[in-house]
KEMAR-940087 format. One record per atom (N, C-alpha, C): x, y, z. Coordinates in steps of 0.1 Angstrom, whole numbers, plus 2048, in hexadecimal, padded with zeros to 3 digits. Atoms other than C-alpha are relative to their C-alpha. Last residue first. Layout:
N
XYZ;...
This chain:
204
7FD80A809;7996E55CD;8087F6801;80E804803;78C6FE5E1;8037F07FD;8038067F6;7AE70D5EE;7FA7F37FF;7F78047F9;7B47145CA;7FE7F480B;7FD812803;7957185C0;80D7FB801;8078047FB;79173A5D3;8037F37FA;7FB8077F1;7AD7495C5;7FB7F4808;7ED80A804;79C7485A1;8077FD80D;802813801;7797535B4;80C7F67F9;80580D7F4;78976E5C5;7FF7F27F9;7F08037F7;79D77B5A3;7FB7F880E;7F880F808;77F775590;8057FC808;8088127FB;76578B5AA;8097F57F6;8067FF7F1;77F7A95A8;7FA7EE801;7F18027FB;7857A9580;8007FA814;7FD7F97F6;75E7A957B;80D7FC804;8017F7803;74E79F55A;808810810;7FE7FB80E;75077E559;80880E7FF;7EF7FD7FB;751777581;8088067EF;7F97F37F8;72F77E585;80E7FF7FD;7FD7F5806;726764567;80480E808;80C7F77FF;734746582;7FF80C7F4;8007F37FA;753734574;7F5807802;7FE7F480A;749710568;80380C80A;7F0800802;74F6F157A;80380D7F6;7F88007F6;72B6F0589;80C8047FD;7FF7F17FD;71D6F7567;80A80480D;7F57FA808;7216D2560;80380E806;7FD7F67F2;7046CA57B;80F8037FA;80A7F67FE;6ED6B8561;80980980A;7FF7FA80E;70D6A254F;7F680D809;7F37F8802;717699576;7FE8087F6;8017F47FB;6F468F57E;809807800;8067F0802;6F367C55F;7FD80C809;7FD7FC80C;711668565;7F880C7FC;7F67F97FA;70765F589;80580B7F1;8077F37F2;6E965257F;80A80A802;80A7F2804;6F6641560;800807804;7FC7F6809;70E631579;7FA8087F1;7FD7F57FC;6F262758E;80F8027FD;8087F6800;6E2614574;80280D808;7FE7FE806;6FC5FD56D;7F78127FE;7F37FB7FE;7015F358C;8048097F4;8007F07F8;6D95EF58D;813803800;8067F6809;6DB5D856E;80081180D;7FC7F780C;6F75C6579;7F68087FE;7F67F87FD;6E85BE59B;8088047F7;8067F57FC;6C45B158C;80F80A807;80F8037FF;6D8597576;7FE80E808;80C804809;6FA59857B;7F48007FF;80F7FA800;71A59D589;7FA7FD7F9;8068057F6;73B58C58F;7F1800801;7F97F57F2;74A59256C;7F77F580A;8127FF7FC;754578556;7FC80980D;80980680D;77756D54A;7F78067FD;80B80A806;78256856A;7FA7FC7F0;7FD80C7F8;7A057E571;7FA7F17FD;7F4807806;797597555;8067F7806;803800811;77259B55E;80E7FE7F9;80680D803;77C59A585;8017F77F0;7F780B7FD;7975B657F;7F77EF802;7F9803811;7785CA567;80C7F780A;804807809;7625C3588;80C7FD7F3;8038127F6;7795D25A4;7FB7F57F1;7F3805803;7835F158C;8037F0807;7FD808811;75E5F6585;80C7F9803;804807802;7595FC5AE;8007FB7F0;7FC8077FA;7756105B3;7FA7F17FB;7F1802807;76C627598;8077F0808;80080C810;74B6245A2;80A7FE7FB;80780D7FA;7556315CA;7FB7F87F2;7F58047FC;76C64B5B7;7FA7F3804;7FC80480B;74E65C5A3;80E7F8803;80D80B809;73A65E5C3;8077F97F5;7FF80C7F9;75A66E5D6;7F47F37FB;7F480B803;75F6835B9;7FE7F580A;801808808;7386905BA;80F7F77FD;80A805800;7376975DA;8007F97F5;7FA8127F5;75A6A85DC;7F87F8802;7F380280D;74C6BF5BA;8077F080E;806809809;72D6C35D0;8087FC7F4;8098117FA;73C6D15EE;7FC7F47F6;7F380A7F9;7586E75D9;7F77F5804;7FD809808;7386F55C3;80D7FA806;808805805;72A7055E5;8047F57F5;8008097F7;74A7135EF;7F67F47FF;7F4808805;74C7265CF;8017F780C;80280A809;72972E5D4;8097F67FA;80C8087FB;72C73E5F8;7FE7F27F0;7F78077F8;74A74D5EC;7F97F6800;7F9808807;7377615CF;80A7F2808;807803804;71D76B5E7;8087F97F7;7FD8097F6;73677B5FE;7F57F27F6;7F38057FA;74478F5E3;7FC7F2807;80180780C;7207975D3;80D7F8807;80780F802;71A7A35F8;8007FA7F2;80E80580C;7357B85FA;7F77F57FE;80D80F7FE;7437B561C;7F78037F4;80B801800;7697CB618;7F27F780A;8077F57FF;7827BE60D;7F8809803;80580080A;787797611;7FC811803;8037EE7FA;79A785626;7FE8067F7;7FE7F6808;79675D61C;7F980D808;8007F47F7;79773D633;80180E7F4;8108027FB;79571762A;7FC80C805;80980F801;7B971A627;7F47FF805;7F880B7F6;7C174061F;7FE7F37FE;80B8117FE;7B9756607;8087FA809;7F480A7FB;7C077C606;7FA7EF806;805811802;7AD7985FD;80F7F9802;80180580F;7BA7BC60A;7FD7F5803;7F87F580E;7B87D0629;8037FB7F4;7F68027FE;79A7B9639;80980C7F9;7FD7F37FF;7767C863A;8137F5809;8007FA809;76C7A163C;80580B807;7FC7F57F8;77F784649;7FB80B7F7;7FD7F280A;76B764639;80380A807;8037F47F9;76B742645;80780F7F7;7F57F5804;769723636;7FA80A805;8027EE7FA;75570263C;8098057FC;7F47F57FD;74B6E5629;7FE80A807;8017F37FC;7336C862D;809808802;7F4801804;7266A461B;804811803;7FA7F2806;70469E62E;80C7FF7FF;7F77F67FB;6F767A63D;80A80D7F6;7FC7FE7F1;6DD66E637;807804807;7F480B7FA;6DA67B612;7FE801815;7F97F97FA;6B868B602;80D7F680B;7FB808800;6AE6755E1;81080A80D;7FE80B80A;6A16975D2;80B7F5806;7F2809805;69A6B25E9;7FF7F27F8;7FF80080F;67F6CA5EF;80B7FC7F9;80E805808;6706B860E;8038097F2;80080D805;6926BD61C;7F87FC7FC;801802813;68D6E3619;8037EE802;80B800806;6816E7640;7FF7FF7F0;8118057FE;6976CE650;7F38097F6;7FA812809;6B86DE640;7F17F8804;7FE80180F;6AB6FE64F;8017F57F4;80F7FD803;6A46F5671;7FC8007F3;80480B7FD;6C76E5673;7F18017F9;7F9807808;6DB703667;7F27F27FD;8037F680A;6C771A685;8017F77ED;8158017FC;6CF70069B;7F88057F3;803812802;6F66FB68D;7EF800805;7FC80B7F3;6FD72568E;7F67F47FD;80A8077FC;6F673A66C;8097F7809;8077FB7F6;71075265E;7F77FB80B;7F07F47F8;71374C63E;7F3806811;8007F67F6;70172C634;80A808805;7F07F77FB;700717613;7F980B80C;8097F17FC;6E66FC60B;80D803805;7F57FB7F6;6F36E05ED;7FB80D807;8008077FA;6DB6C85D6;80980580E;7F580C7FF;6E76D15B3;7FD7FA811;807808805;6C96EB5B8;8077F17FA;7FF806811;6DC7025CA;7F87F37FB;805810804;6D37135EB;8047FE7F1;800803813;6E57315F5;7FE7F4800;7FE810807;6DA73D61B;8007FE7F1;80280180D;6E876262C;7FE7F17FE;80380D7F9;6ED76F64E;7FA7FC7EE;7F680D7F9;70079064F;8007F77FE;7F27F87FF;6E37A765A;8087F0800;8047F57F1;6C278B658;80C8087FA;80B8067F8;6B5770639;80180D80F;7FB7F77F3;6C877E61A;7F57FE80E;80A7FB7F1;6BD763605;80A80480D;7F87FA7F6;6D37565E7;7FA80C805;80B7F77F5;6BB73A5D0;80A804807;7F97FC7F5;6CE7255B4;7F980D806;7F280A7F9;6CF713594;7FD80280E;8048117FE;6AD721584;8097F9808;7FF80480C;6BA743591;7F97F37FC;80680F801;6B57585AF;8037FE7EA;7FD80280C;6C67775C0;7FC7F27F9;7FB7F380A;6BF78D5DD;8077F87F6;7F680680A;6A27785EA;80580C7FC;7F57F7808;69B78560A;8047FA7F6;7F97FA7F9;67F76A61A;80980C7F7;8027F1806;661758612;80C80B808;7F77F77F8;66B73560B;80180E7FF;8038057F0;64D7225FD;808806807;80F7FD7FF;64C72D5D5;7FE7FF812;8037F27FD;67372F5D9;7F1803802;7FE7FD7F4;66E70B5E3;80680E800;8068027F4;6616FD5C9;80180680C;8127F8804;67070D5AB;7F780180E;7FD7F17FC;6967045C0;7ED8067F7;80A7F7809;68B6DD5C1;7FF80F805;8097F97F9;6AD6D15CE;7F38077F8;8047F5805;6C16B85C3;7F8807805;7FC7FD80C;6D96995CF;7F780A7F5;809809807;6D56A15F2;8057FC7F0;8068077F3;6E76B3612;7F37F57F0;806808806;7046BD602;7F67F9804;7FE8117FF;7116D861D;7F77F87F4;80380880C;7216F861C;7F77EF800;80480E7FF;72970963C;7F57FC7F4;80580880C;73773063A;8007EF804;80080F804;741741657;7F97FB7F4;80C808804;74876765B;8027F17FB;7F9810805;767779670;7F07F67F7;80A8097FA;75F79F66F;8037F27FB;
């Protein structure tokens, strides 16, 4: 069976306390990081608290509805969403990665659950490099002024906010560390490594 996966960045955090208290559906697994609700046969949503909702299975109405009803538990929710897809072939004859595409054994749901996350930290890893690129850009403009001139260009109330949203950025990267770490499913389970090691390949 061919299954979709669609990732998208839709804020810079999500209140996961809040909105398990409010969303009453299949949880089959929750953490302080991260909510994964079995919603129908097949149809699955992984919310993270870095700000990113994952769907297997779910068509663009359906997608839509959703994103509208947690955007009231979002933190500095974006106009426009940062969005991956990948597709999953399950009850294949062995694993096997593709581009943007992996066949996969089976349909264990820890399996599909691990994808779902490793696609998940792909959105918010290209989220945060394109953030941490756009300052990069922008210091490397200033520090050539500052050695051209002398002196930089900025000042007063626009240094202090330029200065303030690298902080920002800084501490949402120190708080969402974890992101770059190996899930603990994959510890202790030969099987879910070897996906999720494949998996960042592509991912990455």
């Amino acid at each position: 069976m061919l299954q979709q996966v669609l990732s998208y960045q839709i804020a810079d955090s999500i209140d996961i306390k809040m909105f398990k208290s409010a969303f009453k559906a299949d949880l089959h697994y929750s953490d302080t990081d991260e909510l994964f609700y079995k919603t129908d046969t097949d149809q699955f949503i992984y919310v993270f608290k870095y700000g990113v909702v994952c769907f297997l299975n779910y068509d663009a109405i359906r997608i839509s509805e959703f994103l509208r009803l947690i955007s009231s538990y979002c933190k500095n929710k974006f106009e426009q969403s940062l969005e991956e897809e990948f597709k999953i072939q399950t009850n294949a004859g062995k694993n096997k990665i593709g581009f943007n595409s992996i066949e996969i054994v089976g349909s264990d749901i820890e399996v599909l659950r691990l994808i779902m996350l490793t696609v998940s930290q792909s959105v918010a890893l290209d989220y945060y490099h394109e953030q941490t690129t756009r300052l990069m850009e922008e210091t490397n403009y200033h520090t050539q002024v500052l050695e051209t001139k002398g002196s930089l260009d900025i000042s007063g109330i626009n240094l202090k906010k330029y200065i303030g949203k690298t902080l920002l950025l800084k501490n949402r990267i120190t708080e969402n560390l974890y992101i770059f770490d190996s899930p603990p499913e994959t510890w202790d389970d030969e099987n879910l490594n070897k996906i999720h090691t494949d998996l960042n390949g592509p991912l990455t």
